[in-house]
C-alpha positions as CSV (number, residue, x, y, z in Angstrom):
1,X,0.0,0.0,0.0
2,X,1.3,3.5,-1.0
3,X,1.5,6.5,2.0
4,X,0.4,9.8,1.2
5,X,2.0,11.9,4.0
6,X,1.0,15.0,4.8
7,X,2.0,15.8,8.3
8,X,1.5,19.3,8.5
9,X,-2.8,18.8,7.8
10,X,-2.6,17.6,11.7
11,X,-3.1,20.1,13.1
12,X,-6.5,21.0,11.3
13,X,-7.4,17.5,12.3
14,X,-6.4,17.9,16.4
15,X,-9.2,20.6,15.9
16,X,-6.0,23.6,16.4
17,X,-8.1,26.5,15.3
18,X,-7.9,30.0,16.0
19,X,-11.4,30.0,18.2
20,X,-11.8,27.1,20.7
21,X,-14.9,28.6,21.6
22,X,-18.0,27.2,19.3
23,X,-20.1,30.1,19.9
24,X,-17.7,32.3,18.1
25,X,-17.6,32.2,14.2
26,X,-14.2,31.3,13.4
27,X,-14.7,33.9,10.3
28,X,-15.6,36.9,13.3
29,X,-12.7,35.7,15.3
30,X,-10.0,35.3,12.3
31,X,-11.0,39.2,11.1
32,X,-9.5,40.4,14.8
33,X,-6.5,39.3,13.9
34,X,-3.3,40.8,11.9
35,X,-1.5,39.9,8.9
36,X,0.5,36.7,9.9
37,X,1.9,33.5,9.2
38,X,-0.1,31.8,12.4
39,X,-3.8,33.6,11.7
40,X,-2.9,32.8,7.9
41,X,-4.7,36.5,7.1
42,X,-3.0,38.1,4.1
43,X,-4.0,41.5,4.2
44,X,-7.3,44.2,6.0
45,X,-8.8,46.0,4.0
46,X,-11.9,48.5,5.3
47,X,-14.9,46.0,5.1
48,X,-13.2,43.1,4.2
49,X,-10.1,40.8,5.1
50,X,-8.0,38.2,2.7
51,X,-7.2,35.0,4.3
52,X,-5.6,32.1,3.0
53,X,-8.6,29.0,3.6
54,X,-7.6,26.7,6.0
55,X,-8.7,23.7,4.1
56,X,-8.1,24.5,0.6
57,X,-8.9,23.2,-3.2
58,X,-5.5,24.2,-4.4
59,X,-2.5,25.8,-3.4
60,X,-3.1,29.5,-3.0
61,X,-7.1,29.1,-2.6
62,X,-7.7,32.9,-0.7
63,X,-11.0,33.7,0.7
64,X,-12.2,37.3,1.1
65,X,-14.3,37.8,4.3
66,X,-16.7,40.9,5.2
67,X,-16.0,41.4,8.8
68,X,-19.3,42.2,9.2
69,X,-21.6,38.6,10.1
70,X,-23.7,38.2,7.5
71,X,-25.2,35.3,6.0
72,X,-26.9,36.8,2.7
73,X,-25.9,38.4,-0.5
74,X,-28.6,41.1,0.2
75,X,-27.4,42.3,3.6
76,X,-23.9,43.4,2.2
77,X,-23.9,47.7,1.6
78,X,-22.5,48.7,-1.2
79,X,-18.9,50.1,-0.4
80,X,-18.4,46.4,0.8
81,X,-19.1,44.5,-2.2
82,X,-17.4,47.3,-4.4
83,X,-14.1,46.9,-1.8
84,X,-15.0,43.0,-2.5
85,X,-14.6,42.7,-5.7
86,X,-11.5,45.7,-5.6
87,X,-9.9,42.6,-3.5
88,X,-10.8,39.5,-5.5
89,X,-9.7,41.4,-8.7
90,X,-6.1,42.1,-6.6
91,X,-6.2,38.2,-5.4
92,X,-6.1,36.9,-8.9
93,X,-3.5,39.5,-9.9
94,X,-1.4,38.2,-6.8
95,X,-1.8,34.4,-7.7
96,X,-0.9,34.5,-11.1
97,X,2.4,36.1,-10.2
98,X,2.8,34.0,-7.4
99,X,1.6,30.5,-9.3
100,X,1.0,31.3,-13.1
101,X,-2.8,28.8,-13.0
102,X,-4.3,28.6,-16.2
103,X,-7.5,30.1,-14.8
104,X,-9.8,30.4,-11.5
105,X,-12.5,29.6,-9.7
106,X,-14.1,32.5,-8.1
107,X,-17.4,32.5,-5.8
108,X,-19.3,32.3,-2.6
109,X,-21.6,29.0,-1.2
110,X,-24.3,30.9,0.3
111,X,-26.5,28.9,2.7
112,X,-26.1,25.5,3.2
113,X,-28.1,23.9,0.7
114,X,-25.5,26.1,-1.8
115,X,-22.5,24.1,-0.2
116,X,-21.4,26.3,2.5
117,X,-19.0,25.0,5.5
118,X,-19.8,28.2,7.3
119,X,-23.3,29.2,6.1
120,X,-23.6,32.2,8.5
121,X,-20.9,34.6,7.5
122,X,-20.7,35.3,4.2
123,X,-17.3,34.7,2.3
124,X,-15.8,34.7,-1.2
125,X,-13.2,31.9,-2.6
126,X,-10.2,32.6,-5.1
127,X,-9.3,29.2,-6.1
128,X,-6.1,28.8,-9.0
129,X,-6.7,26.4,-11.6
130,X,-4.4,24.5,-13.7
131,X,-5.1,22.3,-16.8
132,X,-5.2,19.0,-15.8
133,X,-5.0,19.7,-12.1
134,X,-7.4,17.1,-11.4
135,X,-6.8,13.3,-10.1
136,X,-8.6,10.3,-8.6
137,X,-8.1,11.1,-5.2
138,X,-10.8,13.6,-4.6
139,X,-13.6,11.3,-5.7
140,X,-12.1,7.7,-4.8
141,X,-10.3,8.5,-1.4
142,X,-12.5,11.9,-0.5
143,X,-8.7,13.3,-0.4
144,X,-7.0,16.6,-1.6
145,X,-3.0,16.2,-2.6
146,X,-1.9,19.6,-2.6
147,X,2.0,20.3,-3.1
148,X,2.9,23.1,-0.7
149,X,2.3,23.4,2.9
150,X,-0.1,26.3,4.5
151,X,2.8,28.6,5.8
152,X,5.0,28.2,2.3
153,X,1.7,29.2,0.4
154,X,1.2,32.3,2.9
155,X,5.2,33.0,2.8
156,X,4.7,33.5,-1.2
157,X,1.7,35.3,-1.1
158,X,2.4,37.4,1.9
159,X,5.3,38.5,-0.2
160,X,3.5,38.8,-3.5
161,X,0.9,40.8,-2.5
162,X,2.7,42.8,0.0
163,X,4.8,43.6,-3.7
164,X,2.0,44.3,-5.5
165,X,1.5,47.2,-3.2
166,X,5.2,48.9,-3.3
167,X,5.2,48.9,-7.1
């Protein structure tokens, strides 16, 4: 039988998550914190904050969060969806520097029945995409392989976008 190790998941499967405390959206409680390598937050922005997803798709898969906690579309104002999409525009800019994908995925599950994980707080993904980027493990083994760790995906972005700001 073949291993697939990938050590550094174990903490996300210990349950090591920024809130211990279940009555506290872990969305709510990740937009209190700073830019870092530990919080995985990329970058605060007025409404919104860029964080790299805990249990991602791809390398590089960014969600942008309101820190406001809503759960619909229709409750967002204005300047927050504008500063929204202002940030997912500058997330795929910082990707393709960072990865050069062939394309994205960009969107929001809203609600459970639309797939969400956290169906309360509203949140938008930015997911790279390569040709041919797919394999059997997802559907057979219910299994991601992803080729970077957490902390050498932030490292790289954290840098790129922090870049994409000086120039």
């Amino acid at each position: 039988m073949d291993q697939l190790w990938a050590g550094w998941r174990r903490t996300f499967i210990e349950g090591n998550q920024i809130s211990k405390n279940e009555s506290q959206c872990v969305l709510c409680a990740l937009g209190g914190l700073d830019p870092s390598a530990e919080s995985h937050v990329i970058a605060r922005a007025k409404f919104n904050y860029v964080v790299l997803n805990a249990y991602p798709y791809a390398p590089g898969h960014l969600m942008v969060v309101p820190y406001e906690h809503v759960a619909r579309l229709n409750d967002l104002v204005d300047e927050l969806l504008i500063e929204t999409m202002l940030l997912l525009r500058t997330c795929t800019s910082v990707l393709e520097k960072v990865y050069e994908p062939g394309g994205f995925n960009l969107g929001s599950n809203i609600g459970r029945a639309g797939g969400a994980a956290i169906d309360d707080h509203i949140h938008f993904h930015v997911v790279p995409r390569w040709v041919g980027d797919t394999n059997f493990m997802t559907s057979v083994a219910n299994m991601r392989v992803l080729p970077e760790s957490l902390g050498s995906s932030f490292e790289r972005i954290f840098g790129a976008w922090n870049q994409a700001f000086e120039d």
